[in-house]
C-alpha beads as a LAMMPS data file, in Angstrom:
LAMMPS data file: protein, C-alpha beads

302 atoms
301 bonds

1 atom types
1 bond types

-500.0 500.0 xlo xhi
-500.0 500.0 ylo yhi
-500.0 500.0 zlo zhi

Masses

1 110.0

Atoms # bond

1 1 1 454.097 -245.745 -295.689
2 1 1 453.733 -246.451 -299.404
3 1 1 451.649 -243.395 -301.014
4 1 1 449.829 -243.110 -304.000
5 1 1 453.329 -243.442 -306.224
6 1 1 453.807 -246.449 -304.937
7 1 1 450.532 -247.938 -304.670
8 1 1 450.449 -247.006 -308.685
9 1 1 453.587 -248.194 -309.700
10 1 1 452.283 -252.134 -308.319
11 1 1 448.606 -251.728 -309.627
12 1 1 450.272 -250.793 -313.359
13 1 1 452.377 -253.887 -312.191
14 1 1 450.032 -256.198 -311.652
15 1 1 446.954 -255.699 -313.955
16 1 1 448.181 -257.055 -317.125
17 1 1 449.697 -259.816 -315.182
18 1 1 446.743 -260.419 -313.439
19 1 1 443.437 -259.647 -315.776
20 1 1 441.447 -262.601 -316.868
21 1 1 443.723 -265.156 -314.881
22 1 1 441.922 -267.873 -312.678
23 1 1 443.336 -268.468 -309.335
24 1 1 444.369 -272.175 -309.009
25 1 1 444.764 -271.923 -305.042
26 1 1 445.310 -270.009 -302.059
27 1 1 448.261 -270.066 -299.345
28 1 1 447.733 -268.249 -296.028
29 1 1 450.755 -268.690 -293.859
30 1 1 449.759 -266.196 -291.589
31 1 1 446.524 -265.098 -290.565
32 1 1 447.705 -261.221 -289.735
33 1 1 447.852 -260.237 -293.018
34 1 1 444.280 -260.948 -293.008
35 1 1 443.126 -258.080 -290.196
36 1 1 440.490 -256.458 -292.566
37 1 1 439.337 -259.511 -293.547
38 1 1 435.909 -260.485 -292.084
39 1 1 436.055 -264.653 -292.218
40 1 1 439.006 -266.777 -291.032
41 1 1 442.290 -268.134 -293.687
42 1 1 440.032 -270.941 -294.533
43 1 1 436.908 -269.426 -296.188
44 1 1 439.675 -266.689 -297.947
45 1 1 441.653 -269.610 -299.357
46 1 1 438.435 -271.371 -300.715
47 1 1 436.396 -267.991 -301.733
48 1 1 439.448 -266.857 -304.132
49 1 1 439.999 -270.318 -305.743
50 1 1 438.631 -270.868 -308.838
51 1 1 437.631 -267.030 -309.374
52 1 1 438.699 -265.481 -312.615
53 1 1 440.139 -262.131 -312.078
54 1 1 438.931 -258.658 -314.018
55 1 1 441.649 -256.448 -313.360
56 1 1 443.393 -254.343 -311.005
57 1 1 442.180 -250.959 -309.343
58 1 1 443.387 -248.037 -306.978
59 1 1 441.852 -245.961 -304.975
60 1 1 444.368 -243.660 -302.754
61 1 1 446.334 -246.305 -301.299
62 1 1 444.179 -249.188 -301.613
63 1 1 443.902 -251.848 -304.122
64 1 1 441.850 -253.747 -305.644
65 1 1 441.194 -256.829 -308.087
66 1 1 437.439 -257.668 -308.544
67 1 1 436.900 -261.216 -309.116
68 1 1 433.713 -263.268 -310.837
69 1 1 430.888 -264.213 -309.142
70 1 1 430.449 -267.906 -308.746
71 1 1 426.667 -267.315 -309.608
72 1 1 424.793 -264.715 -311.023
73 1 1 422.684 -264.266 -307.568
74 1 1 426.128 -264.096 -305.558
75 1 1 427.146 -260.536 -304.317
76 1 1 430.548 -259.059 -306.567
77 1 1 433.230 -259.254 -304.633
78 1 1 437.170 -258.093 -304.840
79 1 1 440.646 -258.883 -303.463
80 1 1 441.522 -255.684 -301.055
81 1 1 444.881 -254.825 -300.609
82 1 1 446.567 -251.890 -298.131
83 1 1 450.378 -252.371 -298.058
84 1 1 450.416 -250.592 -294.893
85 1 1 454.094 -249.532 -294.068
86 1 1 455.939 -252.493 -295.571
87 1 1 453.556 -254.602 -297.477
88 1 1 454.689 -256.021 -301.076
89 1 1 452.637 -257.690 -303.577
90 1 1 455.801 -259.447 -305.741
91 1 1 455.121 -261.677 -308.987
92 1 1 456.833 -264.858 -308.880
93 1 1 457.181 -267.639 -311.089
94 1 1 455.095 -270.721 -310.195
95 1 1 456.736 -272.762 -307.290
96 1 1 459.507 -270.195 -306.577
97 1 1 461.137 -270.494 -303.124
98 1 1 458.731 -268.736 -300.277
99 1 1 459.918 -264.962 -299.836
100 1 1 461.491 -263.638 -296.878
101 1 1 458.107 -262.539 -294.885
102 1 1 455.705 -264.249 -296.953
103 1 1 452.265 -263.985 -295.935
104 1 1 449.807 -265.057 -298.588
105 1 1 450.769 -266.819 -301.914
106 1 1 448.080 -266.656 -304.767
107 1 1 448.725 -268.979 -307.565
108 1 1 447.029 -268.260 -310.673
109 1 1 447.175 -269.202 -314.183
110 1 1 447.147 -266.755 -317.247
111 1 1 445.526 -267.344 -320.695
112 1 1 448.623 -265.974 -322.377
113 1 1 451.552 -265.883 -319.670
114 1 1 450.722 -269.291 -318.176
115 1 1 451.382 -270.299 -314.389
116 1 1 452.885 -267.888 -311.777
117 1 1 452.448 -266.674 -308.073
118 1 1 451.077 -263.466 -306.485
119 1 1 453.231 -263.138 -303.100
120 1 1 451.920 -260.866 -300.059
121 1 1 455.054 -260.327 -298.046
122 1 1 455.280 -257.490 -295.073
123 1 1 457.692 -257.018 -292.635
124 1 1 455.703 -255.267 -290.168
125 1 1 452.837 -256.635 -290.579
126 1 1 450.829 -253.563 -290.469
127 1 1 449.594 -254.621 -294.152
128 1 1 446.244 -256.638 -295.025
129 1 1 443.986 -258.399 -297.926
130 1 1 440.582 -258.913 -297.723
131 1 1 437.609 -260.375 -299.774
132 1 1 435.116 -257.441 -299.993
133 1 1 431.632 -257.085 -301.443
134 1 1 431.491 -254.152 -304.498
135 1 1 429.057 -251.378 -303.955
136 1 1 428.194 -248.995 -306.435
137 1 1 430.288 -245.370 -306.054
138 1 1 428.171 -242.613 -304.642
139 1 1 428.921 -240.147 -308.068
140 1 1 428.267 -242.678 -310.947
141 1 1 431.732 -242.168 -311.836
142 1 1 434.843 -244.995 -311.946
143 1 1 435.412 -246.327 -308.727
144 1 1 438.935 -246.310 -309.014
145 1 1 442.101 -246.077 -311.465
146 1 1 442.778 -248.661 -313.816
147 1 1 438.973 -249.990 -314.347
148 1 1 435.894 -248.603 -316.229
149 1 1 433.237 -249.908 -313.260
150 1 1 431.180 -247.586 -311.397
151 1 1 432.094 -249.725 -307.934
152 1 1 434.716 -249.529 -305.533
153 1 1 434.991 -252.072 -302.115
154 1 1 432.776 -251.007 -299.358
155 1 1 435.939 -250.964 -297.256
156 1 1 437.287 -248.076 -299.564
157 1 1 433.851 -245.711 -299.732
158 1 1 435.467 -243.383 -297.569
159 1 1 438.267 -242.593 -299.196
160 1 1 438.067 -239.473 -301.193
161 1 1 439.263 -239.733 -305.067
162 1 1 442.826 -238.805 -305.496
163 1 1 444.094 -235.813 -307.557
164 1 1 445.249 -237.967 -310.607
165 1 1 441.304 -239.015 -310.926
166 1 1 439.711 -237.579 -313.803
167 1 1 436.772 -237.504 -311.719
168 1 1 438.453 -235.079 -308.721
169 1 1 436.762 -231.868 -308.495
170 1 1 438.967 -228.892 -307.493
171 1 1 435.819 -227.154 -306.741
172 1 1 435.018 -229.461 -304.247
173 1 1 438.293 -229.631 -303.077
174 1 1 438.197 -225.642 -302.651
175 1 1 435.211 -225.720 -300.857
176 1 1 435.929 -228.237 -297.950
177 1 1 439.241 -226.037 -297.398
178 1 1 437.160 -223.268 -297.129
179 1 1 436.006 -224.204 -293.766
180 1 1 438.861 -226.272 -292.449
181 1 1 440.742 -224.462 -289.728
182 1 1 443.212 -227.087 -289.535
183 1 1 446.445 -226.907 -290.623
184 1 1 446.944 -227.339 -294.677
185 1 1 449.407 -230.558 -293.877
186 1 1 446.763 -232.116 -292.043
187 1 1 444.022 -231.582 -294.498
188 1 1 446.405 -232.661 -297.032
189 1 1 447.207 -236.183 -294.912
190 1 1 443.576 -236.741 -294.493
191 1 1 442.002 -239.592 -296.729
192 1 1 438.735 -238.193 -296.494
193 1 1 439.074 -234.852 -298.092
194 1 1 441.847 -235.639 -301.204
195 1 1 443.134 -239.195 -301.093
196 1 1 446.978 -241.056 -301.875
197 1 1 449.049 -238.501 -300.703
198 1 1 451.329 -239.126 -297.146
199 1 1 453.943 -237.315 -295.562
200 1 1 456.522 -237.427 -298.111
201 1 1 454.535 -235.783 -300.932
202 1 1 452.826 -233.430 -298.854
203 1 1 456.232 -232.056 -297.571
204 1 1 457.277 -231.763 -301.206
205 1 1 453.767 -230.095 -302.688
206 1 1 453.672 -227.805 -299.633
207 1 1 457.298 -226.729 -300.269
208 1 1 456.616 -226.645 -304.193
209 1 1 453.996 -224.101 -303.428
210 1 1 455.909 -221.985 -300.930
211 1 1 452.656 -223.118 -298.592
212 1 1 453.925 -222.973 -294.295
213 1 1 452.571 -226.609 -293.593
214 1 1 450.551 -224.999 -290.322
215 1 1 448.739 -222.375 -292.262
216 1 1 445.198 -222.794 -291.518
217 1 1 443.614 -224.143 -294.939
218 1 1 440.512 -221.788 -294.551
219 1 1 443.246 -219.031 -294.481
220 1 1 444.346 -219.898 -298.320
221 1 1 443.028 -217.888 -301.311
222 1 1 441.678 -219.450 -304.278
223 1 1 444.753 -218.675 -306.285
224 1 1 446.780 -220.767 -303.538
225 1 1 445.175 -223.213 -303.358
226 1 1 444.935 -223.683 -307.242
227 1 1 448.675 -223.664 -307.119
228 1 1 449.038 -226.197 -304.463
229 1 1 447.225 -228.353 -306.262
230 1 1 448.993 -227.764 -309.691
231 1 1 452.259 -228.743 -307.385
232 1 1 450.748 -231.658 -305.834
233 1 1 449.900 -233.096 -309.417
234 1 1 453.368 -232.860 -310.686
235 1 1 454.981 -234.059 -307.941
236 1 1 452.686 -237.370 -308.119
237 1 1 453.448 -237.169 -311.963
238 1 1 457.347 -236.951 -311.831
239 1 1 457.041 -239.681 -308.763
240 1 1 454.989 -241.634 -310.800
241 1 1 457.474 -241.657 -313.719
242 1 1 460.498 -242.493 -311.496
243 1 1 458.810 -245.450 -309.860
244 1 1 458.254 -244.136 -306.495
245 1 1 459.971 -243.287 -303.513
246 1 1 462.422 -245.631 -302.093
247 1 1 464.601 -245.479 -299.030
248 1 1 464.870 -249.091 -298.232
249 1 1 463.928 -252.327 -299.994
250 1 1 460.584 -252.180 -298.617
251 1 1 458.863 -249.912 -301.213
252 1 1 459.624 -251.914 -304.284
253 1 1 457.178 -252.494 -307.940
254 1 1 456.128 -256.230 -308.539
255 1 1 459.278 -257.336 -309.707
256 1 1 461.101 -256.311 -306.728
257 1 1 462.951 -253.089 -308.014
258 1 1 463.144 -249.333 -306.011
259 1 1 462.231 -246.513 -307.118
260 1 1 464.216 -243.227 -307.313
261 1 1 462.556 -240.269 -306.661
262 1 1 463.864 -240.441 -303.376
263 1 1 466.815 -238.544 -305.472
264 1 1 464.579 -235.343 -306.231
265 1 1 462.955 -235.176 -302.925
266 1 1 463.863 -230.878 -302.543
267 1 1 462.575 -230.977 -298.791
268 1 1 461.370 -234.245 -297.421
269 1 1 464.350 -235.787 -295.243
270 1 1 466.959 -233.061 -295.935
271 1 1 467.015 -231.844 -292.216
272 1 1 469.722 -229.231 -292.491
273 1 1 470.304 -229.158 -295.873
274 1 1 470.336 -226.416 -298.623
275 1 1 466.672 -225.636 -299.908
276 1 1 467.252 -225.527 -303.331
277 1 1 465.355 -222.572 -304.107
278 1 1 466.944 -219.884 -301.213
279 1 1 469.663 -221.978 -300.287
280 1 1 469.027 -221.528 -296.276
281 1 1 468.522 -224.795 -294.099
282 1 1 465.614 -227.652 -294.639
283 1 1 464.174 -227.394 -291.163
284 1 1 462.198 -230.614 -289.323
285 1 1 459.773 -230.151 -287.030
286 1 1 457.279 -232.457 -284.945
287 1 1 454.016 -233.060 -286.587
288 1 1 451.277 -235.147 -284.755
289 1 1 453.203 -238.615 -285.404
290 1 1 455.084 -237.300 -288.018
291 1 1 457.647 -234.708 -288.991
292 1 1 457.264 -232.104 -291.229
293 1 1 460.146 -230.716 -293.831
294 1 1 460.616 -227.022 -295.121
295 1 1 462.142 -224.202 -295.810
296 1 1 461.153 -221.412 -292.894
297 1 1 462.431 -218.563 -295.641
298 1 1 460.328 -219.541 -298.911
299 1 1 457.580 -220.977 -296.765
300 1 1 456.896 -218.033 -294.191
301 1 1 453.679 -218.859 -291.916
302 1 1 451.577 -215.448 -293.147

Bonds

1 1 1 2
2 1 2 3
3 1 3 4
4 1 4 5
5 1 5 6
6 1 6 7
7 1 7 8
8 1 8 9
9 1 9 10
10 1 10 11
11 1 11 12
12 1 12 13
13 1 13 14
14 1 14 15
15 1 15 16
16 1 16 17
17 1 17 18
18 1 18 19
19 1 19 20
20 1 20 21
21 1 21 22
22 1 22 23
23 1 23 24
24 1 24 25
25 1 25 26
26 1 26 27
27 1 27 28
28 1 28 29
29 1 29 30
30 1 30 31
31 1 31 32
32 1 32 33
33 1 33 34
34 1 34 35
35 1 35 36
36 1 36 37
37 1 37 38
38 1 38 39
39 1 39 40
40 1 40 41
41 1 41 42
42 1 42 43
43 1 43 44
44 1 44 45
45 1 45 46
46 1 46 47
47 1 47 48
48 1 48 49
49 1 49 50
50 1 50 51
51 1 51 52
52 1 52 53
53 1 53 54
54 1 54 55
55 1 55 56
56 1 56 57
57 1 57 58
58 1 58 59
59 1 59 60
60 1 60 61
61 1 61 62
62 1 62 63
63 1 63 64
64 1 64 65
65 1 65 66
66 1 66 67
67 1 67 68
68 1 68 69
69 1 69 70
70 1 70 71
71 1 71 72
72 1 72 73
73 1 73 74
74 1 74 75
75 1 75 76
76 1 76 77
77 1 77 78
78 1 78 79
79 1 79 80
80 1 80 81
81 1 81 82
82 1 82 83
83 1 83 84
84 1 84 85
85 1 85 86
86 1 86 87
87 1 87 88
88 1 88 89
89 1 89 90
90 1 90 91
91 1 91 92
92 1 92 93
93 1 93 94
94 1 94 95
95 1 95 96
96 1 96 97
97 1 97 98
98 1 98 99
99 1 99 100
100 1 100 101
101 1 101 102
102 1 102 103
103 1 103 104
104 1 104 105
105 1 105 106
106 1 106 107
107 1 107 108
108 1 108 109
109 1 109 110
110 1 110 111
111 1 111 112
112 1 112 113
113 1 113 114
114 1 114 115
115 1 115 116
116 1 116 117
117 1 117 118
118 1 118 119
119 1 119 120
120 1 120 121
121 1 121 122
122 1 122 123
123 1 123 124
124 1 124 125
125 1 125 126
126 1 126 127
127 1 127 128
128 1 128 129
129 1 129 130
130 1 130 131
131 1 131 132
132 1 132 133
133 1 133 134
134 1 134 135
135 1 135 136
136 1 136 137
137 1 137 138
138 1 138 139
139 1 139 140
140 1 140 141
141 1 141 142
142 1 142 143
143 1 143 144
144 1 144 145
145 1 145 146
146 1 146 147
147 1 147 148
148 1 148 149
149 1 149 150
150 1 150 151
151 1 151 152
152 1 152 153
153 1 153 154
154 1 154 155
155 1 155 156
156 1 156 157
157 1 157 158
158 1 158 159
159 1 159 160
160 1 160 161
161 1 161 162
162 1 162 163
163 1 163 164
164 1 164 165
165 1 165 166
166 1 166 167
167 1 167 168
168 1 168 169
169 1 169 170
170 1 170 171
171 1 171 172
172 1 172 173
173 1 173 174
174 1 174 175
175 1 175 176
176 1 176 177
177 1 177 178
178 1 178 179
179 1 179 180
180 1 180 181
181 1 181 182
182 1 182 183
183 1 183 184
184 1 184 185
185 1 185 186
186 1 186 187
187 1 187 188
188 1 188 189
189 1 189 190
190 1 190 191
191 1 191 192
192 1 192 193
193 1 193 194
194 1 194 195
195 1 195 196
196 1 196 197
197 1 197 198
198 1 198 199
199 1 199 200
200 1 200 201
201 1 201 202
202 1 202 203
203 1 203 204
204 1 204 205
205 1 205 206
206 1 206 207
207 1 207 208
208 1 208 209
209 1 209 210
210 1 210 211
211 1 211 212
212 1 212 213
213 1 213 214
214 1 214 215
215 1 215 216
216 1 216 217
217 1 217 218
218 1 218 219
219 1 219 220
220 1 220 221
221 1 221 222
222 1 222 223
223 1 223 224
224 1 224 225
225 1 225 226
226 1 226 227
227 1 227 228
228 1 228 229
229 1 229 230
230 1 230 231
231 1 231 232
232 1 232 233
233 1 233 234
234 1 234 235
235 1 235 236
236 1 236 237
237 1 237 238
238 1 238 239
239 1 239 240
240 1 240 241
241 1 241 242
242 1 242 243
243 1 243 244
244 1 244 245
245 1 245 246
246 1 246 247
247 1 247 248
248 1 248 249
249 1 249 250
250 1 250 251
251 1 251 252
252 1 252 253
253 1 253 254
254 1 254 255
255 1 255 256
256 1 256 257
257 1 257 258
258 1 258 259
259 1 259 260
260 1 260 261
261 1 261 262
262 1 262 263
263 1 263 264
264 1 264 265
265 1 265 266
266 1 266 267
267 1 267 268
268 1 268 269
269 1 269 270
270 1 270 271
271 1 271 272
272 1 272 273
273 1 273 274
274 1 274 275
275 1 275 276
276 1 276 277
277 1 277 278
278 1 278 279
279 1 279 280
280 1 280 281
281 1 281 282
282 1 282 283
283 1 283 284
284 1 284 285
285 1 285 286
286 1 286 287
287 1 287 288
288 1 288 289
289 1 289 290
290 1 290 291
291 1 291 292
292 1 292 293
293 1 293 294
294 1 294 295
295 1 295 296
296 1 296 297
297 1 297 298
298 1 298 299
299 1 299 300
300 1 300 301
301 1 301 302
């Protein structure tokens, strides 16, 4: 599933593409990509044409673009986006050929750039937009990355701020640990306590900090978890700055391309590998759903 990386690498895509445009019309061609979406295709198609767009935003994984209101007494609403495992939002030039799982088209038109499409494609399906009402956040602060306003979608209020947001608190962060017996991984994958990071970057942070992924996270001192965090930061940071994680052509920016961090990864997916620290085996293990990746030597369970 596309993590915060990812996620960032479209939104930084998309906004100057996108900001102050008007949306000429709406295409839904199927109605699944529309699961967290509270009307049917018909009242999304007409609701979104005509709107203007502000920007783009990101919270953890999700995304938004807030749109004007068509009167000053209607509520402010946005265009929510979760890729969910294979979702893509692609820019296209105005009546280019319909992408290979194409699921909504958004045609909009650009003060400066002119015509050209937004394309939600998804292979699995598992991905969504919706038209959401804007609440105010519950700190004052940004609701998200990428836009000044103090409002986030009210289908995104429980998602916790991500470590990249200047409004994060690692005191918080320390705190909620603090009486978490649950493994760190866990804590790490949950949405509500620290938001945007999955399974891949956890793996990496975890192994970055020499961190067991089942050490309970009450059992970590204050001077480990202060380093996880440090690691988790640069790992978004250096994923951030080489576009992502890509293993297939499913994780790809607006324009289609892959990342490659998937070349630095030191313990994600290297099952039997070298860690590059010790040199002894990557080992993989069962994790809820998931697996997790790491080296048993530099990451002893204490």
């Amino acid at each position: 599933m596309p993590e915060l990386p990812e996620v960032e690498v479209v939104r930084a895509g998309l906004a100057p593409a996108v900001t102050g445009a008007t949306v000429l019309g709406v295409t839904v061609l199927d109605e699944r990509a529309l699961t967290r979406h509270a009307g049917d295709a018909t009242g999304f198609e007409a609701t979104l044409t005509g709107r203007v767009i502000g920007g783009a935003a990101r919270r953890g994984k999700f995304l938004w673009l807030p749109v004007t209101a068509r009167t000053e007494q209607d509520p402010r609403q946005a265009l929510v986006a979760h890729l969910g495992m294979s979702g893509q939002l692609l820019l296209r030039t105005s009546g280019a050929d319909a992408e290979r799982h194409e699921r909504v088209r958004m045609d909009i038109v650009h003060p400066d750039h002119g015509e050209f499409a937004v394309v939600f494609a998804d292979q699995r399906t598992f991905g969504s937009l919706a038209i959401d009402e804007l609440v105010p956040t519950a700190d004052g602060r940004p609701g998200g990355h990428g836009l000044d306003a103090a409002s986030l979608p009210s289908q995104v209020t429980h998602i916790a701020r991500d470590p990249l947001d200047p409004a994060f608190s690692d005191a918080s962060f320390r705190r909620a640990l603090a009486w978490k017996e649950s493994a760190i991984k866990r804590v790490l994958l949950d949405q509500t306590v620290l938001s945007g990071v999955g399974n891949i970057y956890a793996d990496e942070s975890l192994w970055a900090a020499r961190i067991h992924p089942e050490t309970p996270a009450r059992a970590l001192s204050t001077r480990a978890v202060n380093r996880l965090l440090a690691e988790v930061r640069h790992v978004l940071d250096k994923a951030l700055a080489e576009g992502g994680t890509s293993f297939d052509a499913q994780y790809v920016n607006v324009n289609g391309q892959a990342g490659y961090f998937a070349h630095s990864l030191n313990a994600y997916g290297r099952t039997g590998e070298p860690c590059p620290r010790c040199g002894r085996p990557i080992v993989r293990v069962s994790f809820t759903n998931r697996s997790s990746h790491f080296c048993p030597t530099c990451q002893r369970r204490r």
